[in-house]
C-alpha positions in Angstrom: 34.4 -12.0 14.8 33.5 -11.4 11.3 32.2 -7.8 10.4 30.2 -7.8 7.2 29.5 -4.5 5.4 27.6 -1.4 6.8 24.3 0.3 5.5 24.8 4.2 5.7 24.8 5.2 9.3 23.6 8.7 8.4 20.5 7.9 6.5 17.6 10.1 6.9 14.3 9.2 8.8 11.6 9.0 5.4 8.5 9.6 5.8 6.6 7.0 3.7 3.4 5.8 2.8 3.1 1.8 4.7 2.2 0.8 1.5 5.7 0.8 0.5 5.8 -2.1 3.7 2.2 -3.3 3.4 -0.1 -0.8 4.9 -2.4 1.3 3.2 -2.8 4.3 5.0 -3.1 7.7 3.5 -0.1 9.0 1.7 2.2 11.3 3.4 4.9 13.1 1.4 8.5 11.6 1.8 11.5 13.6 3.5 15.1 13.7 1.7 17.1 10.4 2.5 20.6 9.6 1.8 21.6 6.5 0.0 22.9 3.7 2.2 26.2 2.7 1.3 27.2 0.0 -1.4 28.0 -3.2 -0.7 31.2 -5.0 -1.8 31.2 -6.8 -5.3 31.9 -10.0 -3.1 29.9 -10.7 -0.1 31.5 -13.3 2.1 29.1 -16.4 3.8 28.2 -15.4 6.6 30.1 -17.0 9.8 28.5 -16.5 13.2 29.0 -14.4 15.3 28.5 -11.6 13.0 28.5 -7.5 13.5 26.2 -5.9 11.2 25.5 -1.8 11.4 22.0 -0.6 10.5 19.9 2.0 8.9 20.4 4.0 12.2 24.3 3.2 12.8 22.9 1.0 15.4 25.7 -2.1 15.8 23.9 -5.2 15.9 26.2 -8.3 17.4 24.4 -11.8 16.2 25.7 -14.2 18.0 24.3 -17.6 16.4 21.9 -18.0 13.3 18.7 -16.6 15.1 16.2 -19.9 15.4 12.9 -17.2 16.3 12.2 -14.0 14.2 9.8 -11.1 14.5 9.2 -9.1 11.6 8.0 -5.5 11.7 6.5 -4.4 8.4 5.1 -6.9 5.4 8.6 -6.7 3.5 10.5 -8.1 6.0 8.5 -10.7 6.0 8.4 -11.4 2.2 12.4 -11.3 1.8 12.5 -13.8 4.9 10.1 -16.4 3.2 12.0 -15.8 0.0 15.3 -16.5 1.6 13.6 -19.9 3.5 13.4 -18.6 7.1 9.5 -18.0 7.1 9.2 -20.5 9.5 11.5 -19.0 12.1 9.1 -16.6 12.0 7.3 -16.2 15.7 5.4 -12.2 15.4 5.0 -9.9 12.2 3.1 -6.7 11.4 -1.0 -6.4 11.2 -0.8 -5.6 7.5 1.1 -9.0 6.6 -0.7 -10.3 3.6 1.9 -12.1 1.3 2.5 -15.1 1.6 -0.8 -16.6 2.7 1.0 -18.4 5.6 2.0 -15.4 7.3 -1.4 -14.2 7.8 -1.4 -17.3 10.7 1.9 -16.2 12.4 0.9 -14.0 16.2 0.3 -10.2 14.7 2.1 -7.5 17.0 0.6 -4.6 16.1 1.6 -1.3 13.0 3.8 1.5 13.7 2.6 1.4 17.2 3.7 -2.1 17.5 2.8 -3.9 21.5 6.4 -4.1 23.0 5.2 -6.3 25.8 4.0 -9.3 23.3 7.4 -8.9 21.0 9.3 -9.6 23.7 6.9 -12.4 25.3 7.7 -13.9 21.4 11.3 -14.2 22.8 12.9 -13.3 19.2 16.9 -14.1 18.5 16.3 -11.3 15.5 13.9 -8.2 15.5 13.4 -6.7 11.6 12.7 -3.6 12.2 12.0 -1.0 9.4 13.6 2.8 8.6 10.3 3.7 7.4 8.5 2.9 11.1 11.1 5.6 12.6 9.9 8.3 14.3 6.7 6.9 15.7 8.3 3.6 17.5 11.6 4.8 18.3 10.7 4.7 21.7 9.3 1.4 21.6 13.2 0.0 19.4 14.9 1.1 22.5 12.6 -0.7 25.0 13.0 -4.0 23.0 17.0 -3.5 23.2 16.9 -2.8 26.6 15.5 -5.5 26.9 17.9 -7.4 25.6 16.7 -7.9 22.0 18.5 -7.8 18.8 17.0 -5.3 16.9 18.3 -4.7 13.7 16.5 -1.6 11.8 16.8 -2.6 7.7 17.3 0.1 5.3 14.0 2.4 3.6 14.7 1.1 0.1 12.9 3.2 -2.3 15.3 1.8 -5.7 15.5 -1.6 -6.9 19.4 -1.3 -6.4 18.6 -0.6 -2.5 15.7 -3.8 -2.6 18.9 -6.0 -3.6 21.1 -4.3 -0.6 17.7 -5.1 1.6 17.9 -8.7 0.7 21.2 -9.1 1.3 21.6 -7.5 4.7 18.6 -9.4 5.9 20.3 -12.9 4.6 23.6 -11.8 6.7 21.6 -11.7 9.7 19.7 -15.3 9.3 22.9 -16.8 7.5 21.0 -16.9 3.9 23.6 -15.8 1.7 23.2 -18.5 -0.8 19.6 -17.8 -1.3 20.0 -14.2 -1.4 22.3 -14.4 -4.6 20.1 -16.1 -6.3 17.3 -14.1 -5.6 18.6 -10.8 -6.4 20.5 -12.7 -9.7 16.9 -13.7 -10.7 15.5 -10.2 -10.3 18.3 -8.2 -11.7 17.8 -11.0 -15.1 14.1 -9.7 -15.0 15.0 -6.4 -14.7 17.4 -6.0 -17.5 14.9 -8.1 -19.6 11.9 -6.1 -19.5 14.2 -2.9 -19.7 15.7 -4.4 -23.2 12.9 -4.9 -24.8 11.4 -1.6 -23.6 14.0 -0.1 -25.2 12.9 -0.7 -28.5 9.7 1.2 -28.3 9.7 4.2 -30.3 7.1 6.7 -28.7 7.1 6.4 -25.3 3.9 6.9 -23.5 2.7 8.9 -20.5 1.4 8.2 -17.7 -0.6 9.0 -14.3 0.0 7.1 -11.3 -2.4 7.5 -8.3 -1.9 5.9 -5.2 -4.6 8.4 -3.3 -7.8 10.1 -3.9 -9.4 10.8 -0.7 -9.7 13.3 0.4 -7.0 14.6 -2.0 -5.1 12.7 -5.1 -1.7 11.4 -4.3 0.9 10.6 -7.2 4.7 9.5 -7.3 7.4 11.5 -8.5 10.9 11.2 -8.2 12.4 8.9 -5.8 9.8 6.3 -5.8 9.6 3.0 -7.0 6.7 3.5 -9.5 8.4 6.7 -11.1 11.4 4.4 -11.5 9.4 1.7 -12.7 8.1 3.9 -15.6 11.2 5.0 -16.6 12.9 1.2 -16.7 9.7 0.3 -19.3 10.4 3.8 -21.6 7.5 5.8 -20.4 7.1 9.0 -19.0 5.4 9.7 -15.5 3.5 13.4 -16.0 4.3 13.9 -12.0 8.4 13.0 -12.5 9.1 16.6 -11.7 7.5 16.5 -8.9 9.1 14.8 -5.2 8.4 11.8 -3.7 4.4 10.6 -2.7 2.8 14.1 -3.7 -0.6 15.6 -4.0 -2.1 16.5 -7.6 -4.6 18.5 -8.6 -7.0 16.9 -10.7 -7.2 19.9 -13.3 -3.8 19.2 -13.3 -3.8 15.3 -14.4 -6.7 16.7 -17.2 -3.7 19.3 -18.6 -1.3 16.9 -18.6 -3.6 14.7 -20.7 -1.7 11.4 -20.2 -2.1 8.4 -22.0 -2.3 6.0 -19.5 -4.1 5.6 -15.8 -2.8 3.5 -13.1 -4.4 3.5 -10.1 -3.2 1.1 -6.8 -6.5 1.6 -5.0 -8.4 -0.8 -6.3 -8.1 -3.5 -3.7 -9.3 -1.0 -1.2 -11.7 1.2 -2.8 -14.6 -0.5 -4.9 -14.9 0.9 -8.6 -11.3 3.3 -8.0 -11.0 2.7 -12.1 -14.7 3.5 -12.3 -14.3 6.6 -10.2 -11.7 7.6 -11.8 -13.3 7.7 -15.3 -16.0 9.6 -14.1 -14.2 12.8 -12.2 -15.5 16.0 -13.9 -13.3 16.5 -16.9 -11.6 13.1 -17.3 -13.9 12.2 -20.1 -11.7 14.1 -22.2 -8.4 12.8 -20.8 -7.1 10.1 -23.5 -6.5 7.6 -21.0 -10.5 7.5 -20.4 -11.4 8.1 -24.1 -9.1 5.1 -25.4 -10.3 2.9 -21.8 -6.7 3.0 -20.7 -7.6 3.5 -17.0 -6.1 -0.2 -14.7 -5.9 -1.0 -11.2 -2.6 -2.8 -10.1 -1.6 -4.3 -6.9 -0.6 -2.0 -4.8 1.9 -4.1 -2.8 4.2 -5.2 -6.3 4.6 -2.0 -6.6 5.5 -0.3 -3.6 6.8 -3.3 -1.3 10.3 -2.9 -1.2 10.8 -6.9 -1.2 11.3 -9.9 -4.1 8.1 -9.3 -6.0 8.7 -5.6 -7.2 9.9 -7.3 -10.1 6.8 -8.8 -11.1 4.9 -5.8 -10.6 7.6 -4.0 -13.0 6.3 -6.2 -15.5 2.4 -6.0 -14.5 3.2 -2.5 -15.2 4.8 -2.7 -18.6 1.8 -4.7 -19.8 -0.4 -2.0 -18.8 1.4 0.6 -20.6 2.4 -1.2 -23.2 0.4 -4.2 -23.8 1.0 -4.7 -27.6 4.9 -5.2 -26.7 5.1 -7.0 -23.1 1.2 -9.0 -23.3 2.6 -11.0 -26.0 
């Protein structure tokens, strides 16, 4: 029996915000996690039966390439229609959005996901998600007891941990080949929007909200936005600050920065608008010069193939003299 690499056994349970997997729920502020560990240079095809170890240090045996999948949060999903196994998909996640076919696959509920129906689905191969721990860790054991592969995949909150992701989730559905050449086209992307960030001169700052009722949410460190901004030369005004955090708006207005992104948009009517208009942000710069966007939410948080695209929908907000041409 092959055994293919192990994610960190001893990873931390995060507390995230579901946007990060698709939801788009309140933010919460994120615990300390530990980085899984790093794969080998080389990763082998995959040869069934394979041993994989999980987020949890969980050790999952797959005994064939798994022919019916259930995925638990919207990332899952994305890396599986990515990798060509979207149609082995049988149950996914309420806040499945991307792509549009998913939306017609049997939903099986959130973080309280209905263990009854998952295993009704009769799945060779249950995604879970680190991020869901906590709240179903009751209903993870009742699907292995049942007899259920479940194999919890990784919080990734770097792009270097979205690659580790993709690969861990093409080990278990025999995908290896497509996996290389997915994270080969991201990591290209990657390094090319970072080059030609490189070359501009005054970096700009910038305010990311991702919440404003009833209080504003930003990202700091250990995000994927805050590392976003720093791959495209630009300086987040909350990087000091940890994970999905509160702000206070008389705080934003000191930091005056010189760009607004919001990721509210597609569930808030006017959130640019609203923004604009908060007592004192007439006077931050970002207003003054109309520097204030709404981006997708989901490229930007969804720890799955498309966080590269959003990287770039990002650099042309910032910078849209250098990356809109």
């Amino acid at each position: 029996m092959k055994k293919i690499w192990k994610f960190g056994a001893t990873a931390g349970l995060a507390a995230v915000l579901m946007a990060g997997c698709g939801d788009t729920a309140t933010p919460v502020e994120e615990q300390d996690t530990e980085t899984p560990a790093e794969p080998p240079t080389e990763v082998a095809d995959v040869e069934f039966p394979v041993t994989l170890t999980d987020a949890v240090g969980e050790e999952v045996v797959i005994e064939e390439e798994p022919g019916a999948i259930v995925s638990m949060v919207p990332s899952n999903t994305e890396i599986a229609y990515e990798l060509g196994v979207g149609d082995k998909l049988v149950g996914v996640s309420d806040f499945d959005n991307y792509p549009e076919e998913a939306g017609q696959i049997e939903k099986i509920g959130g973080q309280e996901f209905n263990v009854e129906k998952i295993i009704g689905l009769q799945p060779d191969l249950v995604l879970a998600h680190e991020s869901g721990l906590g709240v179903g860790d009751a209903g993870l054991q009742q699907l292995r007891d049942a007899g259920l592969n479940v194999f919890v995949v990784n919080n990734a909150v770097s792009f270097d941990e979205v690659y580790d992701s993709i690969t861990v989730i093409a080990q278990a559905t025999g995908t290896m080949e497509e996996a290389e050449s997915i994270v080969s086209e991201m990591e290209v992307q990657v390094a090319e929007i970072e080059e030609l960030a490189s070359t501009i001169e005054e970096p700009k700052t910038v305010f990311l909200e991702v919440g404003s009722e009833p209080d504003i949410y930003t990202t700091g460190k250990g995000t994927f936005m805050d590392e976003m901004l720093t791959l495209i030369n630009a300086e987040n005004i909350a990087g000091d600050l940890e994970g999905w955090a509160k702000m206070d708006a008389e705080a934003v207005v000191a930091a005056d920065p010189d760009v607004i992104i919001t990721t509210e948009g597609g569930y808030i009517e006017d959130a640019v608008d609203q923004i604009k208009s908060r007592n004192g942000f007439a006077e931050v710069t970002a207003v003054k010069e109309d520097a204030v966007y709404n981006l997708d939410s989901d490229m930007l948080t969804r720890s799955g193939p498309r966080l590269s695209e959003g990287l770039m929908e990002m650099a042309k907000a910032v910078y849209p003299e250098v990356f809109n041409e």
